[in-house]
C-alpha positions in Angstrom: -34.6 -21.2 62.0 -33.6 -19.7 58.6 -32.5 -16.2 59.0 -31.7 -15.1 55.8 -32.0 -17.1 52.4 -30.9 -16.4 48.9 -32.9 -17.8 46.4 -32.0 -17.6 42.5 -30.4 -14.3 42.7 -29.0 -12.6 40.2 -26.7 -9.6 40.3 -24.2 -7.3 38.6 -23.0 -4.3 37.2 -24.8 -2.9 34.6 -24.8 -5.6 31.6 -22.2 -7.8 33.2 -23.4 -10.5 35.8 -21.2 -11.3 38.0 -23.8 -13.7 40.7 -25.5 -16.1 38.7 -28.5 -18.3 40.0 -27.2 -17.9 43.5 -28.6 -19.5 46.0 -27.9 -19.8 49.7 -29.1 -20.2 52.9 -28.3 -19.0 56.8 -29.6 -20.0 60.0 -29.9 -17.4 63.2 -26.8 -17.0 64.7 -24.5 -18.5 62.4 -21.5 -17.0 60.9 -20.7 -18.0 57.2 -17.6 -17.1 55.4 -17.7 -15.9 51.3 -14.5 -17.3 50.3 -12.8 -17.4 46.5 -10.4 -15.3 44.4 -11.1 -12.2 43.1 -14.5 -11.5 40.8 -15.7 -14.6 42.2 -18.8 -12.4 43.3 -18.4 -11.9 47.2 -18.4 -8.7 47.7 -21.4 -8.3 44.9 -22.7 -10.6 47.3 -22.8 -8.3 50.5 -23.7 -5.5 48.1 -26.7 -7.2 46.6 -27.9 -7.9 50.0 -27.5 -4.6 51.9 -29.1 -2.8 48.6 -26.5 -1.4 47.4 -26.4 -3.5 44.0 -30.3 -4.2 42.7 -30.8 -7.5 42.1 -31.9 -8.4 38.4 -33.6 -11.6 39.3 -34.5 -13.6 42.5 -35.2 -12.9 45.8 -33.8 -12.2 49.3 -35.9 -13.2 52.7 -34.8 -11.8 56.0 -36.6 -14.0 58.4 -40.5 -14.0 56.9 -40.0 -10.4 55.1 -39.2 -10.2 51.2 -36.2 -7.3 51.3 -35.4 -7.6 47.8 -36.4 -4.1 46.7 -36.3 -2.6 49.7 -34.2 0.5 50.0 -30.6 -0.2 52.1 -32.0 2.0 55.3 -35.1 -0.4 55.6 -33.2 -3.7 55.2 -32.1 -4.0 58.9 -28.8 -4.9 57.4 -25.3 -3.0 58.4 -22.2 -4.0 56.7 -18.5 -3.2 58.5 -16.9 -2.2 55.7 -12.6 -2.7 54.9 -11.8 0.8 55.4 -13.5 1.1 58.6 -15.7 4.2 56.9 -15.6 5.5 60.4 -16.1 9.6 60.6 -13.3 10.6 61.6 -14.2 14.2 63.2 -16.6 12.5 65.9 -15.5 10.8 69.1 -15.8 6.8 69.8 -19.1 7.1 71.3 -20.4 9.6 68.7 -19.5 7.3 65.7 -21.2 4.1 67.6 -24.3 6.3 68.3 -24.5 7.8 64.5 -27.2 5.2 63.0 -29.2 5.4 66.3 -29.4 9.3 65.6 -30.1 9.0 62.5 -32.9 6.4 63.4 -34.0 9.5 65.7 -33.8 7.2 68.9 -33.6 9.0 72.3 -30.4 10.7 73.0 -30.6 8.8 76.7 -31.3 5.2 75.0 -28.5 6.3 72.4 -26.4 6.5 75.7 -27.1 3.4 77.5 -26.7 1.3 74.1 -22.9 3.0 73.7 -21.9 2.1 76.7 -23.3 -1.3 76.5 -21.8 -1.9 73.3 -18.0 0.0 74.9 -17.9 -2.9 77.4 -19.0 -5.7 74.9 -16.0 -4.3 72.7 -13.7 -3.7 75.6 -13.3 0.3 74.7 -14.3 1.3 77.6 -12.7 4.9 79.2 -12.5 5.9 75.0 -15.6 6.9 74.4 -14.5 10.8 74.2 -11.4 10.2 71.8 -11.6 11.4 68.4 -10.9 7.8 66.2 -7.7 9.3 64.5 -6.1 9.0 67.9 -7.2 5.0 68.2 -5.0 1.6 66.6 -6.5 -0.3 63.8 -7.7 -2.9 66.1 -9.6 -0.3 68.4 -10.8 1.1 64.7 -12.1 -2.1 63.6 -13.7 -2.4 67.0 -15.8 0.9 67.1 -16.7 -0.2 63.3 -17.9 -3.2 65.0 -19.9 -1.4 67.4 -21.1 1.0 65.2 -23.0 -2.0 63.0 -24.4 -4.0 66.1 -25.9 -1.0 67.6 -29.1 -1.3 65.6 -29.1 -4.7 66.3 -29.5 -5.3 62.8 -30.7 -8.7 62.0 -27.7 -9.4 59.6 -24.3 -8.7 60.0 -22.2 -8.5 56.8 -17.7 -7.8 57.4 -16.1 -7.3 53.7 -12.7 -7.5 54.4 -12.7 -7.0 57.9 -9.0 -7.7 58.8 -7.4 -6.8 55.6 -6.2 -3.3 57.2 -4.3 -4.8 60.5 -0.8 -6.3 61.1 -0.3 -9.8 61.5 -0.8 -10.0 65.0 -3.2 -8.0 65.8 -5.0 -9.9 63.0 -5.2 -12.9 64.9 -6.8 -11.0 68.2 -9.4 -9.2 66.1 -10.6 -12.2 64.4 -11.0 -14.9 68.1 -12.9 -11.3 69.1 -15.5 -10.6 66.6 -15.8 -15.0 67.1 -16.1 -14.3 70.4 -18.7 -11.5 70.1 -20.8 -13.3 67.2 -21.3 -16.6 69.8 -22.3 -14.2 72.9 -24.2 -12.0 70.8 -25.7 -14.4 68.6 -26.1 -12.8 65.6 -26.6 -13.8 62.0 -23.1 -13.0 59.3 -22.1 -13.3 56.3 -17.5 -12.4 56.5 -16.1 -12.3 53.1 -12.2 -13.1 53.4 -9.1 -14.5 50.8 -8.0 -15.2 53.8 -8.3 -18.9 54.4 -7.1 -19.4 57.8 -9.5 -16.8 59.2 -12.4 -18.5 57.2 -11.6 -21.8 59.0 -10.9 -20.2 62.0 -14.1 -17.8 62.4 -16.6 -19.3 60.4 -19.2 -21.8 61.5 -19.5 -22.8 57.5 -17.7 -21.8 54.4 -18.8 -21.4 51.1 -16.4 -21.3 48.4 -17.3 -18.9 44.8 -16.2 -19.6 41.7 -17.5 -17.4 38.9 -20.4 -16.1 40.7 -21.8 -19.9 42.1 -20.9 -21.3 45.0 -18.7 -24.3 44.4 -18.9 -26.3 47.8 -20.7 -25.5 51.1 -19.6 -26.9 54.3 -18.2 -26.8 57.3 -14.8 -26.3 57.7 -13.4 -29.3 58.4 -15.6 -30.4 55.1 -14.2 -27.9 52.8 -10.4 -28.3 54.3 -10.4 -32.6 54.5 -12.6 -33.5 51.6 -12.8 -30.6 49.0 -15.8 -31.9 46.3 -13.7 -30.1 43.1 -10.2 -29.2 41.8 -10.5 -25.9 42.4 -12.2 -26.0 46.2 -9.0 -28.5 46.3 -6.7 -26.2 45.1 -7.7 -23.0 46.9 -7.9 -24.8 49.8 -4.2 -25.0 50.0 -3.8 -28.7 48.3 -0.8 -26.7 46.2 0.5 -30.0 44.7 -1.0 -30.7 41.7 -0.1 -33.7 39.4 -1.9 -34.9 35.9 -2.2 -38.1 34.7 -3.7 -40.1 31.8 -5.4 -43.2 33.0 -4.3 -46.3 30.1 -7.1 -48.2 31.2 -8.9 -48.8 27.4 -11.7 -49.9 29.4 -11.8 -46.0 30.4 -13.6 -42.9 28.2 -10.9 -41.4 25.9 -9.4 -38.3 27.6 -9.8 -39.2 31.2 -6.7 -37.4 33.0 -7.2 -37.2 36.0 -6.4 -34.3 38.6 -4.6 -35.0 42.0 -4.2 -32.5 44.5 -2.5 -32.5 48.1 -0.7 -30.8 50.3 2.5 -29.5 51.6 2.4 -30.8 55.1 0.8 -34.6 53.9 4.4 -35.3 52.2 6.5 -37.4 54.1 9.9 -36.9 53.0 13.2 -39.4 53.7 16.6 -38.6 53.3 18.4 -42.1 52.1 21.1 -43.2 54.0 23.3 -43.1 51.1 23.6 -41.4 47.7 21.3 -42.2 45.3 23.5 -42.8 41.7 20.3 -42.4 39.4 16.8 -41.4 40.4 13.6 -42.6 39.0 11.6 -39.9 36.7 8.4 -41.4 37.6 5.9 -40.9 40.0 4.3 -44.4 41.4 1.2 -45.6 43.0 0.6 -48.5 45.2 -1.7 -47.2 47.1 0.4 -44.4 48.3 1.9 -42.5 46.3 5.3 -41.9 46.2 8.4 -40.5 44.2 12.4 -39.8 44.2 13.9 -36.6 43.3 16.3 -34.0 44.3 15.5 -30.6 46.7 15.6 -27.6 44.6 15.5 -24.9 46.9 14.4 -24.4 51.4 12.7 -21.8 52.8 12.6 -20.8 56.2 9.0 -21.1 58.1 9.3 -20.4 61.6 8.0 -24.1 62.4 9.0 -25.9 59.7 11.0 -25.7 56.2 9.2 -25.4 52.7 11.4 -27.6 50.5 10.8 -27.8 47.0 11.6 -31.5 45.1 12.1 -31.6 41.7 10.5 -35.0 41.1 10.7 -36.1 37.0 8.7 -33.4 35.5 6.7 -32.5 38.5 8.5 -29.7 41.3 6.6 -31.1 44.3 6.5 -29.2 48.0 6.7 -30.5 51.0 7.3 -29.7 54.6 10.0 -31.0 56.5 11.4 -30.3 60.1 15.2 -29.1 59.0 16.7 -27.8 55.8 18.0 -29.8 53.2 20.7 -28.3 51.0 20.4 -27.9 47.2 20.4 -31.1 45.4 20.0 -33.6 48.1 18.3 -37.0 47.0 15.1 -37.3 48.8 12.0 -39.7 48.5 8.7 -38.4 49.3 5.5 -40.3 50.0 1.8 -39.3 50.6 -0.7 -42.2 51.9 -3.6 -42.6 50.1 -6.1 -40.8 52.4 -4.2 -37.1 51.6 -4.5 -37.4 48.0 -7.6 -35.5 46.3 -8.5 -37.2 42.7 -10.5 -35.7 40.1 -11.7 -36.6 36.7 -11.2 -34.6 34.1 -14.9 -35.4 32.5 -16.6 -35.5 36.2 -15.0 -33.8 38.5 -16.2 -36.0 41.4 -14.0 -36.2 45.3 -12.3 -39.7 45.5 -9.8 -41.3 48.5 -8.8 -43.7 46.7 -5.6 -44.7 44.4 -5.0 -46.7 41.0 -2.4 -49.2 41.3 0.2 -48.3 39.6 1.2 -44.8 38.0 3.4 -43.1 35.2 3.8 -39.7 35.2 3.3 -37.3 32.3 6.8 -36.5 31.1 
């Protein structure tokens, strides 16, 4: 069942549009991450659908209802907002509460869904503490609590994590999982954070310039991203261009390939290499000789980076290699992303041979 669908909408500030012929749609219970860089159009996003932004064009459907000019306070849509936005004079139990008074619900049923909602975000016994006195992860909770006490039909986070250390990071983000698959409700995260996006969401959609440029699930958008820049922001940092001299080929067909750190296999030769190629080659695999520029420390592995001809390539590697130590790296066919400069169309496969643009 469709829970909320997007259909040609189109939103911005003013003059400037910044979502452009969106279109998107989510099922009951299922949590979808916004993911891209900044000005991609997430937040306008979760703006445009809890009425905050009007929308210039298009329409929004919650269920069977038409909310696209509906006023924010009739949408049944609550958004936990970055800064928590939590008041800070009122106790725990009075900020969960507040949109339930101001909904003019009973003070007893205001009481019975607090507590409820306490246990569901393990707070219980803080219900009388004023929210200056709580953690950021006890914050983000009672924000938490705060926008599923309406039991709105959407759930929208912008940002949610952004405020908390590290660790506590990782707890908050398995929770509010946790919550959306007992719970059950319908949301919409926006994150740059791509590890929580894989991690929480049951699909991701990845923005660019106000469109969505893939839609999947994660293992989709991580293992086969459909475009450069899905490819690239995915984490497939290495990025190598290359001019195709097939003359059976268009003119100008470069082609893009992307992969990552951790797909490089990297050998240290028994002996000292006198000269090193400056190419990169293909057959089938892809693979190179260069010397280690610099290694970096990170925690389970080291971050080497291999100057490689005119490419600096990085790869992971289980101990650090000193400056300058002759390496050869390969990646097997089925890491490497390919894209066409003319079409930019998601390919597992490898020319031949290769010569890298010097």
């Amino acid at each position: 069942m469709t829970q909320l669908k997007i259909e040609n909408l189109h939103a911005g500030y003013g003059s400037k549009m910044i979502l452009n012929d969106f279109n998107l749609e989510i099922n009951q219970g299922e949590m979808i991450a916004l993911l891209g860089p900044s000005g991609c159009g997430k937040t306008t996003l979760l703006n445009a659908l809890c009425g905050f932004v009007p929308a210039s064009h298009g329409e929004i459907y919650v269920g069977d209802r038409v909310i696209t000019k509906l006023p924010a306070e009739k949408r049944n849509i609550t958004m936990v907002f970055q800064s928590y936005a939590l008041w800070p004079h009122l106790t725990v139990a009075q900020n969960i509460g507040y949109g339930l008074k101001v909904r003019k619900v009973k003070t007893a049923e205001i009481q019975d869904r607090v507590n409820e909602l306490l246990v569901i975000v393990k707070l219980e016994g803080l219900q009388n503490e004023k929210v200056t006195s709580l953690s950021g992860g006890q914050r983000q909770r009672v924000a938490l609590a705060r926008a599923l006490a309406i039991r709105p039909d959407v759930l929208v986070l912008d940002e949610p994590l952004s405020n908390l250390d590290a660790k506590v990071r990782l707890n908050v983000r398995h929770e509010i999982k946790s919550l959306q698959k007992q719970l059950g409700f319908t949301s919409l995260i926006v994150t740059h954070d791509q590890e929580e996006a894989l991690v929480m969401a049951d699909r991701i959609a990845v923005l660019n310039q106000g469109k969505i440029e893939q839609l999947g699930t994660p293992e989709e958008i991580y293992r086969t991203p459909s475009s450069a820049f899905v490819a690239n922001f995915m984490g497939a940092e290495n990025h190598i261009e290359w001019q195709n001299d097939d003359n059976t080929l268009p003119a100008k067909s470069a082609q893009q390939i992307y992969f990552r750190s951790e797909s490089v296999q990297v050998t240290v030769p028994s002996e000292k290499a006198s000269s090193l190629s400056n190419d990169v080659h293909f057959d089938s695999d892809l693979t190179c000789q260069g010397h280690v520029l610099q290694s970096a420390f990170f925690g389970h592995h080291y971050r080497i980076s291999v100057r490689c001809g005119a490419h600096t390539i990085q790869a992971d590697h289980h101990s650090d290699l000193p400056e300058n130590t002759p390496v050869t790296l390969r990646v097997t066919a089925d890491a490497l992303h390919i894209y066409n400069n003319q079409v930019e169309t998601a390919a597992h496969h490898v020319p031949t041979s290769f010569q890298s643009n010097k």
